[in-house]
C-alpha positions in Angstrom: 7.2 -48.2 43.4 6.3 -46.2 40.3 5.6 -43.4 41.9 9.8 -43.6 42.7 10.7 -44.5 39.4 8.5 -41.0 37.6 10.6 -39.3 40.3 13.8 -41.0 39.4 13.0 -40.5 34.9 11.6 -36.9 36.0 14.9 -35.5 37.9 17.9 -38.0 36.4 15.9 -38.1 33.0 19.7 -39.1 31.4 20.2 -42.5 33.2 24.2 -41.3 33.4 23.1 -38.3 35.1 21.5 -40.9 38.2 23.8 -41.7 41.5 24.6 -44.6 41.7 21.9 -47.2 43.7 22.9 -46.6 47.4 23.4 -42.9 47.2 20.3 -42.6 45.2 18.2 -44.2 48.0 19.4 -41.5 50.2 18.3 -39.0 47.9 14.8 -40.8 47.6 14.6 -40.7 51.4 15.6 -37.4 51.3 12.7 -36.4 49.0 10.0 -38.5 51.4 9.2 -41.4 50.0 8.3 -44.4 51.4 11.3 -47.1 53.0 9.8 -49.4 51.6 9.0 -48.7 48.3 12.8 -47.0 47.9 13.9 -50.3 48.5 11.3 -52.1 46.0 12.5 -49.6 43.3 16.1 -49.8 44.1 15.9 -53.4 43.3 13.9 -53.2 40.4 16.5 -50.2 38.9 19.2 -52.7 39.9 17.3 -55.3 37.0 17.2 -52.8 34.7 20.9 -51.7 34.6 22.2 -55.3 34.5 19.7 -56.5 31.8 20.4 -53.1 29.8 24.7 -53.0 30.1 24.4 -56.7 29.2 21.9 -55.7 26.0 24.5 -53.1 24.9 27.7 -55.5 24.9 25.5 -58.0 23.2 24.0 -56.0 20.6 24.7 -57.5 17.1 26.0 -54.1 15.8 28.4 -53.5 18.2 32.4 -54.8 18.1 34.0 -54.0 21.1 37.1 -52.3 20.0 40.6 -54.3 19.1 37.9 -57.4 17.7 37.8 -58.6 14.4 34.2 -59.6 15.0 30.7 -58.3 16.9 30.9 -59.4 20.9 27.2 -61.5 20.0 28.7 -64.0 18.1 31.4 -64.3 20.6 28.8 -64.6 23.4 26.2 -66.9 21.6 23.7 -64.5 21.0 22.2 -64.1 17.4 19.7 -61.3 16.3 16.2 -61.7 16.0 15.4 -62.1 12.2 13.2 -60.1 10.9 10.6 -62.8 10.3 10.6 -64.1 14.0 7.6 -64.9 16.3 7.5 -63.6 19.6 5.7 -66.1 22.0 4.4 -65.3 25.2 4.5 -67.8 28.1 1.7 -68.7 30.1 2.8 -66.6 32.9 3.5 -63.5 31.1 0.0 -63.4 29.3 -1.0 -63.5 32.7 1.2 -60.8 34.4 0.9 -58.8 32.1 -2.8 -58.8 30.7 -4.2 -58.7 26.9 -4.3 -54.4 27.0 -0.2 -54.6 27.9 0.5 -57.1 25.7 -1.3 -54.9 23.4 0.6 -52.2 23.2 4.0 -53.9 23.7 2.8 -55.4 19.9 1.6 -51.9 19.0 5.0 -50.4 19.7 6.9 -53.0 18.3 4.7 -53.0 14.9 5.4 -49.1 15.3 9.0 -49.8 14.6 9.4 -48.3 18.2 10.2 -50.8 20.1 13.3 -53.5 18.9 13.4 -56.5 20.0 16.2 -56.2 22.0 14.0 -53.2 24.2 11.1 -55.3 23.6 12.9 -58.1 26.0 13.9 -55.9 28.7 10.3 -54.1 28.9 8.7 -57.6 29.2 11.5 -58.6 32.3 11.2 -55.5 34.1 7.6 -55.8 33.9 7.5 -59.6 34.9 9.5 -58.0 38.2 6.7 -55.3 38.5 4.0 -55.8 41.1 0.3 -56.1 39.7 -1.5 -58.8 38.6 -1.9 -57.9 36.0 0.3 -55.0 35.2 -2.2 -51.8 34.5 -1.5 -50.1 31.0 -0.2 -46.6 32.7 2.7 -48.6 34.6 3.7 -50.7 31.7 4.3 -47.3 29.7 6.2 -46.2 32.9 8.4 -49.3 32.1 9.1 -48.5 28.8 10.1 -44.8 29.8 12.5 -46.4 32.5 14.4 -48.7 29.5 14.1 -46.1 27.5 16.3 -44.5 30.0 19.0 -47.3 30.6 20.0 -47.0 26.7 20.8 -43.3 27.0 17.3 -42.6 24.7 14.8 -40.3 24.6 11.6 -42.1 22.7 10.6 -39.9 19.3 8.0 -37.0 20.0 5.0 -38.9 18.8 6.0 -42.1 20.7 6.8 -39.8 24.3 3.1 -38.2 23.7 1.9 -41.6 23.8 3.6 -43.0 27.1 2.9 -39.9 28.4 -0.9 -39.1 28.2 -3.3 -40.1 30.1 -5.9 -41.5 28.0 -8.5 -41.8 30.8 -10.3 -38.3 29.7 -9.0 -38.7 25.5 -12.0 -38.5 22.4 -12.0 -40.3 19.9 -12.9 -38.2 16.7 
C-alpha cells in the first residue's frame, strides 16, 4: 500500500491536482500495481480526504463566509489549548510502537506538526497495516496529510520525512 501512496504524493504531489478515487485506481492499474493493494490504498486515501475536509471546516480559525462566528463553535469542537496533554490509548502505543510515537512528539515539539495534523497522522496510521507501524511508513503518513491540506512541509522538516536514515552519521 505505501508503495501506492509514494506513487500517488510523487505524481499528484498537490492533493487538488489527484483524480478523483475511482478514476485514480484506473490510473494505478494502469501504472502496474498490484489489485489488491490499489484497493487497500484507495480506501485508506478515502480516510484521509474525509478526516482532512472535515479538519478544515472545523478548524478554529476558519468562519465560513455569511457567519458571525467560527464553524467549531457551531459544531462543538474547541481548540486544543496550548497547555493540553496528548494521551495515547492502549492500542495506539501498540500500533504504532515507541520509535513512531517518537517522532510524532518530535514533530509536534518542532512546532511542525499541530494538533489538528497531529490527529489525522495518528488515524491514518491506526488504519495502516503493521504491527507496529515502521518509522519510514509513518513519515510516508505524514507526507500524505501533509498533502490533503494543500501543504508542502518546510525544507528542513521534508529533508527529514524524506531521508533514509538507515546509512546517516552521527558527527
Amino acid at each position: 500500500m505505501f508503495e501506492v501512496l509514494v506513487y500517488v504524493y510523487e505524481n499528484y504531489w498537490q492533493g487538488d491536482a489527484c483524480p478523483e478515487l475511482q478514476r485514480l485506481g484506473r490510473k494505478l492499474t494502469a501504472a502496474g500495481f498490484d489489485a489488491d493493494e490499489i484497493q487497500e490504498a484507495l480506501v485508506w486515501l478515502d480516510g484521509l480526504n474525509i478526516a482532512a475536509q472535515v479538519t478544515q471546516i472545523c478548524l478554529p480559525a476558519k468562519a465560513s463566509p455569511g457567519l458571525a462566528e467560527p464553524v467549531s463553535s457551531l459544531s462543538g469542537i474547541q481548540p486544543q489549548s496550548a497547555d493540553s496533554l496528548r494521551v495515547y490509548s492502549v492500542a495506539e502505543q501498540g500500533h504504532l510502537g515507541a520509535q513512531s510515537l517518537g517522532f510524532v512528539s518530535f514533530l509536534e515539539s518542532s512546532g511542525v506538526l499541530p494538533p489538528h495534523m497531529r490527529e489525522i497522522v495518528i488515524d491514518r496510521a491506526m488504519a495502516a497495516p503493521g504491527d507496529p507501524v515502521t518509522l519510514d511508513d509513518l513519515k510516508i503518513i505524514v507526507l500524505m496529510v501533509y498533502w490533503s491540506f494543500g501543504e508542502e512541509p518546510d525544507a528542513l522538516v521534508l529533508d527529514e520525512l524524506c531521508d533514509d536514515t538507515e546509512f546517516r552519521l552521527a558527527h
